[in-house]
C-alpha positions in Angstrom: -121.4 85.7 -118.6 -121.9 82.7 -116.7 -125.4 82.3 -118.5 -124.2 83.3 -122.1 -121.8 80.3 -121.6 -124.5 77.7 -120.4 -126.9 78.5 -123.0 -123.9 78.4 -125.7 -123.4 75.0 -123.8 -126.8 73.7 -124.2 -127.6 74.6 -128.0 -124.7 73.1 -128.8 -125.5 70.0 -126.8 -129.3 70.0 -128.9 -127.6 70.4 -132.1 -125.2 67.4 -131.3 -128.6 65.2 -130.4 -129.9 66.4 -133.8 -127.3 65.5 -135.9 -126.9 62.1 -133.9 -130.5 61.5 -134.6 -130.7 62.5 -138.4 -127.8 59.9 -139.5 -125.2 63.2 -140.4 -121.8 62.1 -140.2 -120.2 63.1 -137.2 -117.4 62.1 -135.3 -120.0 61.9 -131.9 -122.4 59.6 -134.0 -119.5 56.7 -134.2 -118.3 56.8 -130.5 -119.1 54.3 -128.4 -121.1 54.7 -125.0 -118.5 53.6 -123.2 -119.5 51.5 -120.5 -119.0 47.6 -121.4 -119.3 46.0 -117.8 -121.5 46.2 -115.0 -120.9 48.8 -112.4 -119.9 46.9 -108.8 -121.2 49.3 -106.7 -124.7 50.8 -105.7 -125.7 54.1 -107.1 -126.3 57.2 -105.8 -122.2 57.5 -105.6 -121.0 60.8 -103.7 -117.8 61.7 -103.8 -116.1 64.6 -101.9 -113.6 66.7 -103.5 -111.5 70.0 -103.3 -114.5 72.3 -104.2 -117.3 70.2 -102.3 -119.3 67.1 -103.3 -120.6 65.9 -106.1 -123.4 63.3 -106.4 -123.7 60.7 -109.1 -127.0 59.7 -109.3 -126.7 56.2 -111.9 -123.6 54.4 -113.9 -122.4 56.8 -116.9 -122.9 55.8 -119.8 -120.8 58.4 -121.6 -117.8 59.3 -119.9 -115.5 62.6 -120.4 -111.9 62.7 -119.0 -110.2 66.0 -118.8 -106.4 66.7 -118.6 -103.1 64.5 -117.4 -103.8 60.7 -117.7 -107.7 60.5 -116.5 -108.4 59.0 -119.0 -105.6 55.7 -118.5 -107.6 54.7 -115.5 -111.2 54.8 -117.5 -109.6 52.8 -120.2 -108.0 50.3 -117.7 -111.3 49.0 -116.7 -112.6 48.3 -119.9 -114.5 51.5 -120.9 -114.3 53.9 -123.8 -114.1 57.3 -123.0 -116.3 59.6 -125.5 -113.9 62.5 -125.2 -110.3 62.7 -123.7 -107.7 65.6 -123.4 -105.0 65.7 -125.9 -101.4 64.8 -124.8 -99.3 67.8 -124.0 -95.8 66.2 -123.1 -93.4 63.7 -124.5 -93.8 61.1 -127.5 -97.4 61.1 -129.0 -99.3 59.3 -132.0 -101.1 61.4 -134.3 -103.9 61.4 -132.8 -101.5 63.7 -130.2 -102.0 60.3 -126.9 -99.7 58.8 -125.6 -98.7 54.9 -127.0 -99.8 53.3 -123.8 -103.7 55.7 -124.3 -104.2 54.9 -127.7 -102.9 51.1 -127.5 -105.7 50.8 -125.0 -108.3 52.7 -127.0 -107.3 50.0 -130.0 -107.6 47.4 -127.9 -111.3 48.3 -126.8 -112.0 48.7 -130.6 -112.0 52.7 -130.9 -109.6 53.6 -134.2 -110.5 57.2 -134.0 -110.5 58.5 -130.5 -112.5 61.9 -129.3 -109.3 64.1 -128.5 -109.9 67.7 -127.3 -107.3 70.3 -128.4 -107.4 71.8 -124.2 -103.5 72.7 -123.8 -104.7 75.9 -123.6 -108.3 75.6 -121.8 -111.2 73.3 -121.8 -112.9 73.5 -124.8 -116.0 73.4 -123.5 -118.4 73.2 -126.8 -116.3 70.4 -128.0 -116.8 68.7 -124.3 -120.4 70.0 -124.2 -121.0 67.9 -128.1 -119.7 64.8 -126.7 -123.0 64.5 -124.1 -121.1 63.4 -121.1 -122.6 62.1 -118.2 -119.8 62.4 -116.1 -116.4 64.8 -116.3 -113.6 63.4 -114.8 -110.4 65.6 -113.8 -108.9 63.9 -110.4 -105.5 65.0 -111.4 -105.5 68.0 -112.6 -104.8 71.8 -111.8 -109.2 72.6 -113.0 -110.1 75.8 -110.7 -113.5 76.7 -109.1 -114.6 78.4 -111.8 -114.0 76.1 -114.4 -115.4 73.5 -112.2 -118.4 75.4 -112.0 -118.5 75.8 -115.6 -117.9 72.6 -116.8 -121.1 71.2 -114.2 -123.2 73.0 -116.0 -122.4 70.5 -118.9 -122.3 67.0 -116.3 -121.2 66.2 -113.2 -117.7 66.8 -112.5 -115.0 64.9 -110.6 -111.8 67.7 -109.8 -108.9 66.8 -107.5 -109.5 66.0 -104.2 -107.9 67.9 -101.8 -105.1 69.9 -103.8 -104.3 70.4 -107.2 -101.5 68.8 -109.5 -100.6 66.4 -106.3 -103.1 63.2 -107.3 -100.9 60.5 -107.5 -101.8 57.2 -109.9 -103.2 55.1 -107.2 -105.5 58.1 -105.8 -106.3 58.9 -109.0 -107.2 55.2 -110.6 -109.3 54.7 -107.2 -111.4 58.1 -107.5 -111.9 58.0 -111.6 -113.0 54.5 -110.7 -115.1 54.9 -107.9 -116.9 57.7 -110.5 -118.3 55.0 -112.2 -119.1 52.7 -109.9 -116.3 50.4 -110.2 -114.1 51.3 -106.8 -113.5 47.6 -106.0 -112.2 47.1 -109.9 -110.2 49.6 -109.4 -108.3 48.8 -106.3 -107.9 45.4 -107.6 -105.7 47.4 -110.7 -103.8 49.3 -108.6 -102.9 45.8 -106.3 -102.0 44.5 -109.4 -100.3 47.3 -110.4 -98.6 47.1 -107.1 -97.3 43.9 -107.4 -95.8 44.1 -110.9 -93.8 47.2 -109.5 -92.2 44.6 -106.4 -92.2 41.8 -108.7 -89.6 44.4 -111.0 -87.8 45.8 -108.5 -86.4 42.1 -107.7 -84.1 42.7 -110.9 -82.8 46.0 -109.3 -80.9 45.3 -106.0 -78.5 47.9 -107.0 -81.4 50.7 -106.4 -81.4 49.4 -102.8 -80.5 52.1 -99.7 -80.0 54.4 -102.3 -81.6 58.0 -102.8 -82.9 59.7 -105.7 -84.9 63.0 -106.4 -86.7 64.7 -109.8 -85.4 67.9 -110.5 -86.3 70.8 -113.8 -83.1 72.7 -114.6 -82.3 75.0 -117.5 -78.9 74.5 -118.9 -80.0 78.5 -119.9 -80.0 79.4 -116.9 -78.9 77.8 -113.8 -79.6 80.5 -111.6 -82.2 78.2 -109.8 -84.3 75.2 -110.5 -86.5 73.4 -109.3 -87.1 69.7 -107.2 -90.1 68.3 -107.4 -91.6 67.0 -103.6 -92.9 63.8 -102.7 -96.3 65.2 -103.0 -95.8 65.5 -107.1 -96.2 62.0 -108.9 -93.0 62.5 -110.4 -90.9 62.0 -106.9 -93.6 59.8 -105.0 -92.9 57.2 -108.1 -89.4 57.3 -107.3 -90.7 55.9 -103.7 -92.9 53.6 -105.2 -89.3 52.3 -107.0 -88.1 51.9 -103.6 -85.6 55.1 -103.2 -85.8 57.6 -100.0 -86.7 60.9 -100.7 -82.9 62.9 -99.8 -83.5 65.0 -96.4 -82.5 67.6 -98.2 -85.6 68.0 -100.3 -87.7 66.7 -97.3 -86.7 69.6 -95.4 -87.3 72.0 -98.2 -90.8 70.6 -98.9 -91.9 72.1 -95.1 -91.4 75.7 -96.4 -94.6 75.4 -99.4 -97.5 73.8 -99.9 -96.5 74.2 -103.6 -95.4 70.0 -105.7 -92.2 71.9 -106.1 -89.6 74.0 -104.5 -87.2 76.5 -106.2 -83.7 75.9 -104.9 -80.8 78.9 -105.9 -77.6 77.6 -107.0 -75.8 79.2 -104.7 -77.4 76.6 -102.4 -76.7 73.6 -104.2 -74.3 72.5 -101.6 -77.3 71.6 -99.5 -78.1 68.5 -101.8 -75.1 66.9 -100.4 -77.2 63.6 -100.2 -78.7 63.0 -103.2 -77.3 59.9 -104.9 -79.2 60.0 -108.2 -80.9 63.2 -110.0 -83.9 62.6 -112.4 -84.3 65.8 -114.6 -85.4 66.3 -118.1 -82.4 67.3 -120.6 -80.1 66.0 -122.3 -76.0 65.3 -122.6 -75.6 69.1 -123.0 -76.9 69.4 -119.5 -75.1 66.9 -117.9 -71.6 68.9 -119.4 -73.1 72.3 -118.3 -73.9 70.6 -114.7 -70.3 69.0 -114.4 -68.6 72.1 -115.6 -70.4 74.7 -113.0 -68.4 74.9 -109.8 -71.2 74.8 -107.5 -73.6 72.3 -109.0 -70.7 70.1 -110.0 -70.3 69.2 -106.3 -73.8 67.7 -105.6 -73.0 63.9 -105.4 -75.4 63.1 -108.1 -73.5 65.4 -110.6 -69.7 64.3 -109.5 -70.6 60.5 -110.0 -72.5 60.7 -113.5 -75.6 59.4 -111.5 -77.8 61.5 -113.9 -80.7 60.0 -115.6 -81.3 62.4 -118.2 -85.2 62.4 -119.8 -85.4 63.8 -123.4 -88.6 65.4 -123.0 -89.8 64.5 -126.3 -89.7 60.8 -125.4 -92.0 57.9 -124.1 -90.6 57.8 -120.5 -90.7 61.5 -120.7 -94.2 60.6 -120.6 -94.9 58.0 -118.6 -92.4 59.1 -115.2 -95.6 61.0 -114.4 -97.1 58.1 -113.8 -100.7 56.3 -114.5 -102.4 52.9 -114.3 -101.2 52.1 -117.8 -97.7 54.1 -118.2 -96.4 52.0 -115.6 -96.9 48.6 -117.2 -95.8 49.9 -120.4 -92.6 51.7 -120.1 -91.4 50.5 -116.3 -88.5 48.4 -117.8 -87.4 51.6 -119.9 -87.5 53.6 -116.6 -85.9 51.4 -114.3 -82.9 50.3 -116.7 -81.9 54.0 -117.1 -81.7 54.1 -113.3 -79.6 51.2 -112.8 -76.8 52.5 -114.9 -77.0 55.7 -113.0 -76.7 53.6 -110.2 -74.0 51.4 -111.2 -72.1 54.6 -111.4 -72.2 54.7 -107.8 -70.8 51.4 -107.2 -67.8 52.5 -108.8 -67.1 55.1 -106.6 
């Protein structure tokens, strides 16, 4: 099957050549190769990841990113991606990215971005037509087989060491590193770094204070779900300064999972959360004040809610990358603060 696949793979990646080469019009013929800037580090790159190594032997030239955000950190540094995953969550433009993604494609001159329709699995004869020289996937949930799969097309990058739990610095560092620009990339995520502290001066309301992401269905409240520190959802609330409750800390040692289901019945045990993050809306917030048992978490009794529409732009960007940060921070931390403020008045 394996074979079938990799000779689909390669006709298809002939026939792109061909058409590139005869002046057809063709959305591959118009991207651009990407790379605009010279690589700061010495190739052969090997990098090390969750299904062994993989060995980079020159800069790409044409770089494919694959799934959640990859591609933010590519764009970040000044290169055009020739193929990107589609967005899957929260506000998009029509060309289905998020505002921050395509702002930065405009701004490095590329109108009419390479989006893959992936949501549900690589599409690997589109990714095989783009000619990549490199896949990248840091964050991502990609398993051995697709991995093994998708090097037949180009050298892939996967997650490190566990899937879904790359946060935005590990994952700006590796996706840079990929292409020889490691130094460039620690140097964003500094940056980065900084704005964050620089922000947080405007908060000291969020100070001593802590806060935890959550998924509940106002359907069914049964059980739901906190997210753990390992998931870039709740690290980012440490990166905002909050401590992660005890509560969740001493769920997280039962899984290895970015999430632990918590039953309703036990809700009593979150007795120290002071702010909840969870996607929903006002309609949630009633159900959650209106149920005996969740209505008691400290969160819930003080209105110290921050509800996320999950069609929305922060939706989006509270799973956080090199370029969501910058761009919808504000947005994120003023929602907070009221929840905060809502402490105060207790």
């Amino acid at each position: 099957m394996r074979g079938k696949i990799f000779a689909l793979l390669m006709t298809l990646t002939i026939l792109a050549t061909a058409v590139m080469g005869c002046g057809t019009s063709s959305k591959s013929q118009d991207q651009k190769s990407g790379i605009s800037v010279e690589a700061s580090a010495e190739f052969p790159i090997t990098i090390e990841h969750a299904f062994g190594e993989t060995t980079i032997t020159s800069q790409p030239e044409r770089v494919v990113t694959l799934s959640w955000a990859n591609q933010d950190a590519i764009l970040a540094l000044g290169v055009v991606p020739v193929g990107v995953s589609a967005a899957n969550f929260g506000k998009m433009t029509d060309n289905k990215l998020h505002l921050w993604t395509e702002e930065a494609f405009n701004n490095l001159g590329e109108t009419n971005p390479n989006v893959f329709n992936d949501e549900t699995g690589w599409d690997y004869e589109a990714i095989a037509a783009a000619q990549p020289d490199i896949i990248i996937a840091s964050y991502s949930g990609m398993t051995e087989e697709e991995y093994n799969l998708l090097s037949e097309i180009a050298p892939v990058i996967p997650y490190l060491e566990t899937a879904w739990k790359t946060d935005w610095r590990e994952q700006t560092i590796t996706n840079a590193t990929a292409i020889g620009m490691k130094e460039e990339g620690e140097a964003l995520v500094e940056e980065t770094d900084a704005l964050i502290s620089d922000k947080l001066a405007n908060y000291p309301e969020l100070e001593g204070k802590t806060a935890a992401f959550f998924w509940i269905s106002q359907d069914d409240m049964s059980t739901f779900y906190a997210y753990l520190p390992s998931d870039p959802r709740a690290s980012y609330l440490n990166d905002l300064g909050f401590t992660t409750p005890e509560s969740i800390l001493s769920l997280a040692s039962s899984t290895e999972d970015f999430s632990v289901t918590i039953s309703r019945e036990n809700a009593e045990l979150l007795n120290d959360v002071d702010i909840m993050v969870v996607y929903g809306d006002e309609g949630l917030l009633e159900a959650l004040k209106a149920d005996p048992l969740m209505s008691q978490i400290p969160a819930v009794k003080n209105d110290a809610v921050v509800l996320i529409d999950s069609t929305s732009t922060l939706a989006a960007s509270i799973t956080p990358s090199i370029l969501s940060i910058p761009y919808a921070i504000d947005d994120y931390l003023s929602a907070i603060s009221e929840a905060a403020k809502n402490i105060d008045e207790e």
